[in-house]
C-alpha positions as CSV (number, residue, x, y, z in Angstrom):
1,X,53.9,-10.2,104.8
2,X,52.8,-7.0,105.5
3,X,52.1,-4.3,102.1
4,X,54.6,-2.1,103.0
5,X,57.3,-5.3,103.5
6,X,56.2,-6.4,100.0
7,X,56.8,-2.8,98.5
8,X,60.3,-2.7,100.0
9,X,60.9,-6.0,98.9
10,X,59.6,-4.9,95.2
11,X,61.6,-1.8,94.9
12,X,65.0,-4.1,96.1
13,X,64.3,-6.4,93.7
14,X,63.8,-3.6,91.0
15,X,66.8,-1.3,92.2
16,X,68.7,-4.7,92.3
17,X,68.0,-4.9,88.6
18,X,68.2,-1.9,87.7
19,X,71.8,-1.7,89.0
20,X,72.8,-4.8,87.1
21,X,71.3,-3.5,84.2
22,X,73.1,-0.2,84.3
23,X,76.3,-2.1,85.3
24,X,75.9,-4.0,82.0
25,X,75.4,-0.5,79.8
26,X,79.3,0.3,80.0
27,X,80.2,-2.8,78.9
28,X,76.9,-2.5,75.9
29,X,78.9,0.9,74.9
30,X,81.9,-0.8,74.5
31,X,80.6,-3.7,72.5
32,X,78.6,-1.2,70.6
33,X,81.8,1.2,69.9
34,X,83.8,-2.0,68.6
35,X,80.7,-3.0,66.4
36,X,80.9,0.5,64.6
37,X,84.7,0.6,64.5
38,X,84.8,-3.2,63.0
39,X,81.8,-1.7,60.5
40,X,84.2,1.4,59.4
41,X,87.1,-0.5,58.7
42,X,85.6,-2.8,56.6
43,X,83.8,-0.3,54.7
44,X,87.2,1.4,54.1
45,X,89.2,-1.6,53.2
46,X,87.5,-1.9,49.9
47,X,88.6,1.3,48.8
48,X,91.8,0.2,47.4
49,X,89.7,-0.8,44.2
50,X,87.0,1.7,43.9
51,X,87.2,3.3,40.0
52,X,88.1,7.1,41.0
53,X,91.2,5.7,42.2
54,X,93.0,4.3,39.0
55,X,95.4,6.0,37.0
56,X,94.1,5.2,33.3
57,X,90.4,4.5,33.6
58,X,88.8,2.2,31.6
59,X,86.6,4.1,28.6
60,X,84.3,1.5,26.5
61,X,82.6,2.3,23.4
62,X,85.9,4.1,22.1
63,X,86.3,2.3,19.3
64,X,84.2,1.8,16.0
65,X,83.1,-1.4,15.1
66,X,85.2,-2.2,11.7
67,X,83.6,-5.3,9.6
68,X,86.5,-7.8,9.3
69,X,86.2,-9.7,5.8
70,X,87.5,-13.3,5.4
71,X,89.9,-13.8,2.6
72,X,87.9,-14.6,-0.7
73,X,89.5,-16.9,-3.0
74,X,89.5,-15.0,-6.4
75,X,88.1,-15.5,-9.7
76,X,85.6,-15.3,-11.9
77,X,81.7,-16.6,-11.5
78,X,81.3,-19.5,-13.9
79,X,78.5,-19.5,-15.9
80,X,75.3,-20.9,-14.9
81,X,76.2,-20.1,-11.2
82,X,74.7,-17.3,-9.4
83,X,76.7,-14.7,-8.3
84,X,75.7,-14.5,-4.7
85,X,75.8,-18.4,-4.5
86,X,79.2,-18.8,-6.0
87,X,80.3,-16.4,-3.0
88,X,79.1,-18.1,-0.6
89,X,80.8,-21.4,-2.2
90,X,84.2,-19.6,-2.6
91,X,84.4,-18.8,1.3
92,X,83.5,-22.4,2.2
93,X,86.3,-23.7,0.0
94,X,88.5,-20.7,1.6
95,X,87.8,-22.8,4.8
96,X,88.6,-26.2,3.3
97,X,91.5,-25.0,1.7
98,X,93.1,-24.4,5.2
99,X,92.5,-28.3,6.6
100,X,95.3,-30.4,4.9
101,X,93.5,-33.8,4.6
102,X,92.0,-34.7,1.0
103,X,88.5,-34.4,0.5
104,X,87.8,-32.4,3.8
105,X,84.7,-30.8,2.5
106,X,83.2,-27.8,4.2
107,X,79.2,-27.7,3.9
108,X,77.8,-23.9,3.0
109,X,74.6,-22.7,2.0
110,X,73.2,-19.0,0.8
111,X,69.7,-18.0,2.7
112,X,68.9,-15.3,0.0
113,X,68.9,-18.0,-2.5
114,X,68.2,-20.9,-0.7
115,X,71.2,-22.4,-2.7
116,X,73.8,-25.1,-0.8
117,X,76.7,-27.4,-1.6
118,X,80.0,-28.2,0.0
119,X,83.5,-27.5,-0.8
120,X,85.8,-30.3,-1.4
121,X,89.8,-29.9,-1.4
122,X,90.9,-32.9,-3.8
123,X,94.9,-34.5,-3.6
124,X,97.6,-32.6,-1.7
125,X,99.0,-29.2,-2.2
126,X,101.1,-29.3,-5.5
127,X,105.1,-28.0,-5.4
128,X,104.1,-24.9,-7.4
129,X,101.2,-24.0,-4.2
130,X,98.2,-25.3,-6.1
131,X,95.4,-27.6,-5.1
132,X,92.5,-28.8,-6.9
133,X,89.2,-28.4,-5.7
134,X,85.1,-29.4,-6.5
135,X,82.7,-27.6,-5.3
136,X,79.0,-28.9,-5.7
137,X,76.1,-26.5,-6.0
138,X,72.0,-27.6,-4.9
139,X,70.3,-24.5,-6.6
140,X,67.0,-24.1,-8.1
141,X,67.7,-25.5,-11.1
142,X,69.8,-28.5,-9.7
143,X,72.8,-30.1,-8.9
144,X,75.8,-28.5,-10.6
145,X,79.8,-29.4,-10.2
146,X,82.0,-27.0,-10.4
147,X,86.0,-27.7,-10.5
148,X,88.8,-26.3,-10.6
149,X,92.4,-25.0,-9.4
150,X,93.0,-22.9,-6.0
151,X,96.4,-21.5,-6.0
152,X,98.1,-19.0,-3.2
153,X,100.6,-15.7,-4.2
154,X,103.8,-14.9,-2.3
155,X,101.0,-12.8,-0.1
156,X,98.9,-15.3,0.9
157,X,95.8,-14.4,-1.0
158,X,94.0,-17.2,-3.1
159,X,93.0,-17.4,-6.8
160,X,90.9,-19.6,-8.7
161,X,92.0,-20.6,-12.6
162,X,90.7,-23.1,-14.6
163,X,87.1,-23.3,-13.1
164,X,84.8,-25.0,-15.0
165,X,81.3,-26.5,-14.8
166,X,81.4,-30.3,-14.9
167,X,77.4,-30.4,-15.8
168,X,74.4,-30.6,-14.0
169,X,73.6,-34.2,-11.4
């Protein structure tokens, strides 16, 4: 083969692929046109939930923090019995008081004094609301027992009467 066949023969070949290369570049447009169509609409369809959109946006941080207290059975600190301890010991037996079985205790301990016990329902709830309790105290200067009566008002709210210490383990 001559130079001049092979350079005919070359720029065939080339123009041959060049035409099915441009034949393809319609059909590259299309694909490419349906690519960024299929890309818009699915960027759109998510709109429906985007935040500008809602009627009664969401605001967080509106409301102040209020400190919710448990109820505190009332009455007075027995003597011998700290004052922060004997606290701590009322809202344990405020929990017991609530399960139904006897002698349910409910464990509770004060980190500022490094005082713990447990609360102790004792029998069943008496007609007239009232239920006896003990509640054990682990302090610094030992064991104490304290017992006495828990008894709930038309309200709700618990009071302590006739608490006494039982002496010291």
């Amino acid at each position: 083969m001559s130079r001049l066949e092979v350079s005919a023969a070359y720029g065939r070949a080339r123009s041959g692929l060049y035409k099915g290369i441009s034949g393809l570049r319609p059909a590259l447009r299309l694909c490419l046109k349906g690519a960024l169509g299929l890309l818009a609409v699915a960027s759109v369809g998510g709109c429906g939930t985007l935040s500008f959109l809602d009627s009664d946006p969401i605001v967080t941080g509106s409301l102040k923090v209020q400190p919710v207290s448990a109820p505190v059975p009332e009455g007075p600190v027995p003597q011998g019995i700290g004052a922060s301890d004997w606290s701590h010991a009322k809202m344990a037996l405020a929990q017991a008081l609530q399960v139904r079985e006897a002698g349910a205790s409910m464990p509770w301990d004060n980190p500022s004094t490094g005082a713990r016990g447990t609360a102790t329902p004792l029998g069943a709830v008496k007609d007239n609301g009232c239920r006896d309790f003990r509640i054990g105290i682990v302090d610094t200067t030992g064991e104490h027992w304290v017992q006495g009566e828990a008894c709930k008002d038309g309200k709700g709210e618990t009071s302590l009467s006739q608490v006494r210490v039982l002496g010291r383990a």
